[in-house]
Biotite code that builds the C-alpha atoms (Angstrom):
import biotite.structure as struc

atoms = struc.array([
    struc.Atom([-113.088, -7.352, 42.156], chain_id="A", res_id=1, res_name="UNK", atom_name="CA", element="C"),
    struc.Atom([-111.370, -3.831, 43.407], chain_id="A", res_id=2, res_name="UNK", atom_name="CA", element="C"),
    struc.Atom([-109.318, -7.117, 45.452], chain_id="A", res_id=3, res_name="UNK", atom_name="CA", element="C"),
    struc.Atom([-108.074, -8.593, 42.440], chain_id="A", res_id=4, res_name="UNK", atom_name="CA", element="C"),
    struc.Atom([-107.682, -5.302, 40.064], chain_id="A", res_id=5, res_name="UNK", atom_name="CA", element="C"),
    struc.Atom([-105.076, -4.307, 43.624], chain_id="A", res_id=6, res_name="UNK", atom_name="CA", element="C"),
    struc.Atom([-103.260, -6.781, 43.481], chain_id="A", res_id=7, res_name="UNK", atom_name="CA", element="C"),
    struc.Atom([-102.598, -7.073, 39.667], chain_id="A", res_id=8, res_name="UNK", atom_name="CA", element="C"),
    struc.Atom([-101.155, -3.829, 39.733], chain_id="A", res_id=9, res_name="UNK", atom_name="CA", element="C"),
    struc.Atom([-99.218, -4.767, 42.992], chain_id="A", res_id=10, res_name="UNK", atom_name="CA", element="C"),
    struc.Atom([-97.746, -7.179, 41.130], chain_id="A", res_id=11, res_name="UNK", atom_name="CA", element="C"),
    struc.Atom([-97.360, -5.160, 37.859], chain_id="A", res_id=12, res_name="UNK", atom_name="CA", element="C"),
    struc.Atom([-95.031, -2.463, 39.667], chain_id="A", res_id=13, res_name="UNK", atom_name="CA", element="C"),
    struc.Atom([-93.575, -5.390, 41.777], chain_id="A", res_id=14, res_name="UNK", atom_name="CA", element="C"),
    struc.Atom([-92.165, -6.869, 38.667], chain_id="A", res_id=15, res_name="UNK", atom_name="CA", element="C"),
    struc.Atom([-90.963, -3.824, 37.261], chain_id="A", res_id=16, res_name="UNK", atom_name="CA", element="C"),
    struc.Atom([-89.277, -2.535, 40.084], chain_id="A", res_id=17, res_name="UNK", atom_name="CA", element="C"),
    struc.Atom([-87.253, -5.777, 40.283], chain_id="A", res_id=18, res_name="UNK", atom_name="CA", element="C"),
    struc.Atom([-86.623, -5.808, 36.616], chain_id="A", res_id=19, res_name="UNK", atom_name="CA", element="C"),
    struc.Atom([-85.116, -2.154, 36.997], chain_id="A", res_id=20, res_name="UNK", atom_name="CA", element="C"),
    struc.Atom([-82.774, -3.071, 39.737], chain_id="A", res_id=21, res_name="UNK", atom_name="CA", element="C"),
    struc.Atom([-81.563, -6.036, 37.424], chain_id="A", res_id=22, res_name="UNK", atom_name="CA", element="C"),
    struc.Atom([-78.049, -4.418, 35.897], chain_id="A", res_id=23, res_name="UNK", atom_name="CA", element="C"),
    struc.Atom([-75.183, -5.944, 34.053], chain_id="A", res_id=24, res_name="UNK", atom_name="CA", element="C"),
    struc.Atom([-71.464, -6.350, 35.906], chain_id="A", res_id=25, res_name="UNK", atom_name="CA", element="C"),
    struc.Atom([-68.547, -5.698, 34.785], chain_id="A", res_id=26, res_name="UNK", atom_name="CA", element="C"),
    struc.Atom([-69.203, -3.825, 31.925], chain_id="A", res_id=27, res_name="UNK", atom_name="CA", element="C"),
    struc.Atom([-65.514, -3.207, 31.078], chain_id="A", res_id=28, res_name="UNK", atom_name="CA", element="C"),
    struc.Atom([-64.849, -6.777, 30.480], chain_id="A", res_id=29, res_name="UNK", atom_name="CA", element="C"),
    struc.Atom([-68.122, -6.837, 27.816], chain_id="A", res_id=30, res_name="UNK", atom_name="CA", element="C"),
    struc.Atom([-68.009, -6.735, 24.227], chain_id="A", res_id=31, res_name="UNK", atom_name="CA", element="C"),
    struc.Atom([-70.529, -5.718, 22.089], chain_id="A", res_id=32, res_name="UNK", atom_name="CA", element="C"),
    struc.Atom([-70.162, -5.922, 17.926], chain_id="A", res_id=33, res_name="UNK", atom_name="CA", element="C"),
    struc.Atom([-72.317, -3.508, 16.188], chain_id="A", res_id=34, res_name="UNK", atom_name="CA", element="C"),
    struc.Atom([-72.903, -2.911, 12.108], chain_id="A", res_id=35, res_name="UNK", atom_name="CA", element="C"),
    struc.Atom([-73.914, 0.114, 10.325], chain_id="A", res_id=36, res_name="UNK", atom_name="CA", element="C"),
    struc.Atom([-71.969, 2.456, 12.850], chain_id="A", res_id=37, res_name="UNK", atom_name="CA", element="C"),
    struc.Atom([-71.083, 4.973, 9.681], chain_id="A", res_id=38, res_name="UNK", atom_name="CA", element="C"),
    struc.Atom([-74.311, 7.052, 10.407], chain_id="A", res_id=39, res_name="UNK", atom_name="CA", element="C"),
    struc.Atom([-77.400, 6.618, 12.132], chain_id="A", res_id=40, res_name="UNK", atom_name="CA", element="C"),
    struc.Atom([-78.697, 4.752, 14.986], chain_id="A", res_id=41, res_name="UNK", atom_name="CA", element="C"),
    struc.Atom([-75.484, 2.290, 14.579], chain_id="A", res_id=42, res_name="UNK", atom_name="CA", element="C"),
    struc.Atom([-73.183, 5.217, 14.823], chain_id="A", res_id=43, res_name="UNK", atom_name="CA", element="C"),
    struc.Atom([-75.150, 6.896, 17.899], chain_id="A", res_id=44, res_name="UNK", atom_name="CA", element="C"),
    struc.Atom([-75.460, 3.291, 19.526], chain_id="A", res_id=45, res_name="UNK", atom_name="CA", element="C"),
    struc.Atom([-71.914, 2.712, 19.612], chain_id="A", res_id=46, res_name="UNK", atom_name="CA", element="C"),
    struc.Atom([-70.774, 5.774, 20.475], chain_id="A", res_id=47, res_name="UNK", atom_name="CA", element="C"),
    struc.Atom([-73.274, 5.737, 23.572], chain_id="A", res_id=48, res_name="UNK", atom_name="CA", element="C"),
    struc.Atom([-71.813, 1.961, 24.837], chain_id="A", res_id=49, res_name="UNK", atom_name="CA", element="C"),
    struc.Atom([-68.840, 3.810, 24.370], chain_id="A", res_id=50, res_name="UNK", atom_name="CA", element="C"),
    struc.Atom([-69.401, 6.394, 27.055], chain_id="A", res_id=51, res_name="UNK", atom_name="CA", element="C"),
    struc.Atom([-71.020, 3.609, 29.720], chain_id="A", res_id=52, res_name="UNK", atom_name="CA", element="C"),
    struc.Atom([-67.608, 1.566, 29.441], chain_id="A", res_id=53, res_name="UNK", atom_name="CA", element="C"),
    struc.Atom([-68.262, -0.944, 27.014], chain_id="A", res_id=54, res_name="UNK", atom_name="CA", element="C"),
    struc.Atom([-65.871, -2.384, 24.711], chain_id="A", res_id=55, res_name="UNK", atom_name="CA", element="C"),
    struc.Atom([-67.267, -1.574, 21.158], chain_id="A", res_id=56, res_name="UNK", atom_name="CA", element="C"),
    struc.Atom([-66.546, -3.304, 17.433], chain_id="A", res_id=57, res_name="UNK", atom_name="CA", element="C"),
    struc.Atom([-68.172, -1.268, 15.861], chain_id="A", res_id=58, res_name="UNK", atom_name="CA", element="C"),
    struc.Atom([-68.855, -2.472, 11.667], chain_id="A", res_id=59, res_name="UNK", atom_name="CA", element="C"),
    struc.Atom([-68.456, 0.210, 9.187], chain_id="A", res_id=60, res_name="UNK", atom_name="CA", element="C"),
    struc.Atom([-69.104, 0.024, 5.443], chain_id="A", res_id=61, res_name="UNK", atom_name="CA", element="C"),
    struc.Atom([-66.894, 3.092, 4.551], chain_id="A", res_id=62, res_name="UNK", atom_name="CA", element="C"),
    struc.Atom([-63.120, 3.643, 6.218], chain_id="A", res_id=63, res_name="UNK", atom_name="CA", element="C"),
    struc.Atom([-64.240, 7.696, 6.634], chain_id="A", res_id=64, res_name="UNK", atom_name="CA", element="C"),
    struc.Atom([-67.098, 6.452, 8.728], chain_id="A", res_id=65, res_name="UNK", atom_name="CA", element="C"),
    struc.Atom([-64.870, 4.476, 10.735], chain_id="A", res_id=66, res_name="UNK", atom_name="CA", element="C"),
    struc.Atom([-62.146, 6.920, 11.075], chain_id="A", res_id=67, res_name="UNK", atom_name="CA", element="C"),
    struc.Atom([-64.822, 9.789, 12.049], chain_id="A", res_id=68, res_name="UNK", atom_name="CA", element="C"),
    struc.Atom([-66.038, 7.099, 14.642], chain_id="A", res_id=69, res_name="UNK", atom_name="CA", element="C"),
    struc.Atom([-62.553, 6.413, 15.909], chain_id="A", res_id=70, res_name="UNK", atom_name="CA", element="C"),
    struc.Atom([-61.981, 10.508, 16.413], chain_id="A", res_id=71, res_name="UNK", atom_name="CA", element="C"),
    struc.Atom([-65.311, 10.784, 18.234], chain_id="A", res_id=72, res_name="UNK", atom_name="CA", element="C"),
    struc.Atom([-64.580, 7.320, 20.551], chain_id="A", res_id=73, res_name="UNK", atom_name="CA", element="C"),
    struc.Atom([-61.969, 6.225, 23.470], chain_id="A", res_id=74, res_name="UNK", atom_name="CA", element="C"),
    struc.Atom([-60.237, 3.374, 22.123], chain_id="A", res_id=75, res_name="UNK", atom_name="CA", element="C"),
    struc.Atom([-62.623, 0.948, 23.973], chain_id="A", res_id=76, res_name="UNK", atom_name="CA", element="C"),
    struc.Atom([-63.869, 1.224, 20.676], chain_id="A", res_id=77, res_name="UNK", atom_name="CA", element="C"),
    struc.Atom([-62.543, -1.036, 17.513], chain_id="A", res_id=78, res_name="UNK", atom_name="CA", element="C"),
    struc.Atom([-63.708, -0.585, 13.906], chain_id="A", res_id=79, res_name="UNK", atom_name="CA", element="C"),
    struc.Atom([-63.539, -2.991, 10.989], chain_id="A", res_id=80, res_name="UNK", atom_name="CA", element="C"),
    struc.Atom([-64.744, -2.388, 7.733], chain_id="A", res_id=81, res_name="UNK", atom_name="CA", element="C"),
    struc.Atom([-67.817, -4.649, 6.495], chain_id="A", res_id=82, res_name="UNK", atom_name="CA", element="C"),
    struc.Atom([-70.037, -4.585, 3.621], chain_id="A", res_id=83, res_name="UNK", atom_name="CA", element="C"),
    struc.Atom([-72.579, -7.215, 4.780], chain_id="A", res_id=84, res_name="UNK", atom_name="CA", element="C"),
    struc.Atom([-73.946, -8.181, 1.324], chain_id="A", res_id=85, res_name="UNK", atom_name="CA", element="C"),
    struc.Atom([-70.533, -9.629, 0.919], chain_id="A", res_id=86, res_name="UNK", atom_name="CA", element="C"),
    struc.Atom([-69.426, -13.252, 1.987], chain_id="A", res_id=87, res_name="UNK", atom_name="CA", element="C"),
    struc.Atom([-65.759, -12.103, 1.978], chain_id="A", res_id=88, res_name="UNK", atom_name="CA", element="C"),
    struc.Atom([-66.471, -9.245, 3.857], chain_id="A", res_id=89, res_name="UNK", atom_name="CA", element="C"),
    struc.Atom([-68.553, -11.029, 6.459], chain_id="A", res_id=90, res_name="UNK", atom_name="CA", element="C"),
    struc.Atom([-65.940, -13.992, 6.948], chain_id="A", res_id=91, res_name="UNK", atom_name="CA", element="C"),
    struc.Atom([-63.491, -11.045, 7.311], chain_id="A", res_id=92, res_name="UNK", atom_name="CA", element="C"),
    struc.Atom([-65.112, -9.481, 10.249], chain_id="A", res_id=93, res_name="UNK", atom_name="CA", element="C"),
    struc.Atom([-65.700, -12.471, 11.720], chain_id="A", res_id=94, res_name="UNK", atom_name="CA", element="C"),
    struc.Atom([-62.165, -13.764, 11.593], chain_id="A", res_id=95, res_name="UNK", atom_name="CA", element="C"),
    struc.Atom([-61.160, -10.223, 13.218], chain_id="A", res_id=96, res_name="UNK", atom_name="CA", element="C"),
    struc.Atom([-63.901, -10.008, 15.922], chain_id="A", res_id=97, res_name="UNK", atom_name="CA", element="C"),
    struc.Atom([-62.550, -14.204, 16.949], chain_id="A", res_id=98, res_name="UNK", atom_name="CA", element="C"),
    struc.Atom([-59.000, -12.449, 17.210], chain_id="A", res_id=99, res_name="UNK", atom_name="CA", element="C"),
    struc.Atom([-60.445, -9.620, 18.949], chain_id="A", res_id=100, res_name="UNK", atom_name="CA", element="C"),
    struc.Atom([-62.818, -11.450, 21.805], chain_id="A", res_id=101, res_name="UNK", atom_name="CA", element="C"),
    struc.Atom([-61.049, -15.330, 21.307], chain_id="A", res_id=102, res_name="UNK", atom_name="CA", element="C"),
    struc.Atom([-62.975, -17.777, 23.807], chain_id="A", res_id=103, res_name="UNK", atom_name="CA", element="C"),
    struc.Atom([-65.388, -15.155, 25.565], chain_id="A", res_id=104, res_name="UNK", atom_name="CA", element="C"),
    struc.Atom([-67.998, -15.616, 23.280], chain_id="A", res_id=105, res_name="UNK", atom_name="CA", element="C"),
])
């Protein structure tokens, strides 16, 4: 039993290890399109992809969150404003983010 228990969590921290080493490449060349960035966990999420390279589009209902994301960003990072309980809004953004990424989607 002691046998099988071993080799279970062999194979546990085998399959972590490897899913650890496991990393995305070229990270420049990514985008990433993110909504709610005014405040919040949107905001701190896109200005952390930010820092590791990423290229952001970051969704913001109000243009002062956007421009206080834009002041706190590189300009890796694009904002758009979207108010997603609007169609208009929502076709908007995703006409912009096809002009922004075009065929790498």
């Amino acid at each position: 039993m002691w046998v099988y228990l071993a080799v279970l969590v062999g194979l546990y921290y085998l399959l972590r290890w490897q899913r650890e080493r496991q990393v995305v490449s070229h990270l420049r060349d990514k985008y990433v399109f993110i909504t709610g960035c005014d405040s919040g966990f949107g905001n701190l999420l896109a200005r952390q992809l930010d820092l590791r390279g990423l290229r952001v589009l970051a969704a913001c209902l109000t243009e002062q969150g956007a421009q206080q994301l834009r002041k706190q960003t590189s300009d890796r990072l694009e904002t758009v404003l979207l108010d997603v309980t609007k169609t208009e809004s929502v076709a908007a953004a995703k006409e912009w983010v096809k002009e922004r990424v075009g065929d790498r989607v």
